[in-house]
Every structure is written in C-alpha cells, then in structure tokens.
C-alpha positions as CSV (number, residue, x, y, z in Angstrom):
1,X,2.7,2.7,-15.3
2,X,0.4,1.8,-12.3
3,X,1.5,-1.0,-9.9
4,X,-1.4,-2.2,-7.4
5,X,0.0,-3.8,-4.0
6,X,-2.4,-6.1,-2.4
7,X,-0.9,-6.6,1.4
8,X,-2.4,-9.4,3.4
9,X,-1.3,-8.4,7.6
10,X,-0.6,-11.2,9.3
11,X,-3.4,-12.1,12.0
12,X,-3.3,-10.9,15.4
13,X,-1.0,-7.7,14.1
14,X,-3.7,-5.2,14.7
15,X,-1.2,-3.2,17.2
16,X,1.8,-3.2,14.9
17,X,-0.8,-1.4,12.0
18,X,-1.5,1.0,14.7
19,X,1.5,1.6,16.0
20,X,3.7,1.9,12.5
21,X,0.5,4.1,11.4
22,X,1.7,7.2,11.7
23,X,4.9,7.0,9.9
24,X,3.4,4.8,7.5
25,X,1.2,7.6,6.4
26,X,4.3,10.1,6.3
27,X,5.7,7.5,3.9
28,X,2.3,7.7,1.9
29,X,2.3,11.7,1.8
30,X,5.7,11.9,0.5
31,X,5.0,9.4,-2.2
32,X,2.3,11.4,-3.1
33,X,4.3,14.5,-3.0
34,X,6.5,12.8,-5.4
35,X,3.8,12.3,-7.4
36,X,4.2,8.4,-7.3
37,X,0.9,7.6,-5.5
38,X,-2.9,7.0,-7.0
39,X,-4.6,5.5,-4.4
40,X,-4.3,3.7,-0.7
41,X,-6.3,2.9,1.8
42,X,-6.8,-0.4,4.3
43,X,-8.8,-3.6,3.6
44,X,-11.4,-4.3,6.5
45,X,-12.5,-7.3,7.9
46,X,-15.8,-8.2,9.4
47,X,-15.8,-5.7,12.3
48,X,-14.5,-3.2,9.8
49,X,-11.2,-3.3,11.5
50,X,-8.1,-3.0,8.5
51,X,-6.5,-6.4,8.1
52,X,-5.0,-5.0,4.8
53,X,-3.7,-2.5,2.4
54,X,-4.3,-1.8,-1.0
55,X,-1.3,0.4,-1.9
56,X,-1.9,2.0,-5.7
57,X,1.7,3.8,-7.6
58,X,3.1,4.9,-10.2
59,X,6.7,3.3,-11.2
60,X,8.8,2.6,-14.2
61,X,9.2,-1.5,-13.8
62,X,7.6,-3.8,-11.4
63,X,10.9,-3.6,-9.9
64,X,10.6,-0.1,-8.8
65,X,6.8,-0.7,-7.7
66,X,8.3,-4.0,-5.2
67,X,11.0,-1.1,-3.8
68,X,8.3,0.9,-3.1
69,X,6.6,-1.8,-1.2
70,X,9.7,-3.0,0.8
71,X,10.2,0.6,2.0
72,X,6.6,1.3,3.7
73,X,7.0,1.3,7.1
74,X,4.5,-1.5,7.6
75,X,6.3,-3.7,5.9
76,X,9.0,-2.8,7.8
77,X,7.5,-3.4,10.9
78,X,6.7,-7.4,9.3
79,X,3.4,-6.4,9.4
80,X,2.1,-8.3,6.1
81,X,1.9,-11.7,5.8
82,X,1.9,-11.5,1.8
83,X,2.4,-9.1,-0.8
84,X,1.6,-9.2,-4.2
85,X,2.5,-6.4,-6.8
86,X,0.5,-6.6,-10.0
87,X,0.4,-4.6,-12.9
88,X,-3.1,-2.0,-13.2
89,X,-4.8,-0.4,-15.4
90,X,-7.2,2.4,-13.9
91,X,-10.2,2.1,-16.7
92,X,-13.7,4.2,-14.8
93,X,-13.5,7.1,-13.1
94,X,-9.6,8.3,-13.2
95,X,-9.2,11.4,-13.4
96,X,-5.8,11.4,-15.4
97,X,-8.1,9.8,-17.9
C-alpha cells in the first residue's frame, strides 16, 4: 500500500535541509533500492526555495510508513515542523497501473 508523507520544515531551517541533504538522499536511494519508494521530491516556497517534502512509499501498515518517516535523516536532524502520513492511492499516470 502507498503511504504519502507531507513534511512541513520548520522556518528558518534552510541550512539544516542543506546540510542533512546528502545523506538524506542516500536514505531515499536505498529505499528505492528496496523497492519501498514511489515518489519524493521538495515543496518550494515563493522564491522556489524547498520548505518541504512530499515523501511517497510503499509499506505494509501506516505503522511501517511513520518508521519510514522517523528514520530520514531530515527528520533526524528536527528539520520538520510537522508530519503527516496519509494513506494514497496513485489513480493517473502510474506506471504500476
């Protein structure tokens, strides 16, 4: 089943995105390896500057989707100032369809 995470950074934690970037996309690529990522990618604000993530995987319960979360490195780092973890269903344009 698909679990969307919608991650709200905290304001003023433009460095601690940038600095946890790189292992934060480590984390991404193995999920993906593991076959337990759809989609991710950053929410931008009005100077197109990410002040978010949308964070799209595949998990068994919303349980395992929330673990998921809670290991990124970002929120790790305390970068988000909320997350919320919602079930999703992936109608137009997926290609497992």
């Amino acid at each position: 089943m698909l679990f969307a995470l919608l991650c709200k950074d905290k304001p003023g934690h433009l460095n601690v995105r940038m600095e946890t970037r790189p292992v934060h996309v480590e984390y991404l690529n193995k999920l993906n390896a593991e076959g337990k990522l759809a989609i991710a990618g950053p929410f931008l604000d009005a100077d197109g500057k990410p002040n978010g993530s949308l964070v799209i995987v595949k998990a068994d319960s919303l349980e395992a989707a929330k673990a998921l979360g809670e290991a990124d490195p970002y929120a790790k780092a305390d970068l988000f100032e909320s997350v919320e973890v919602k079930p999703y269903n992936w109608v137009f344009n997926n290609p497992e369809a």
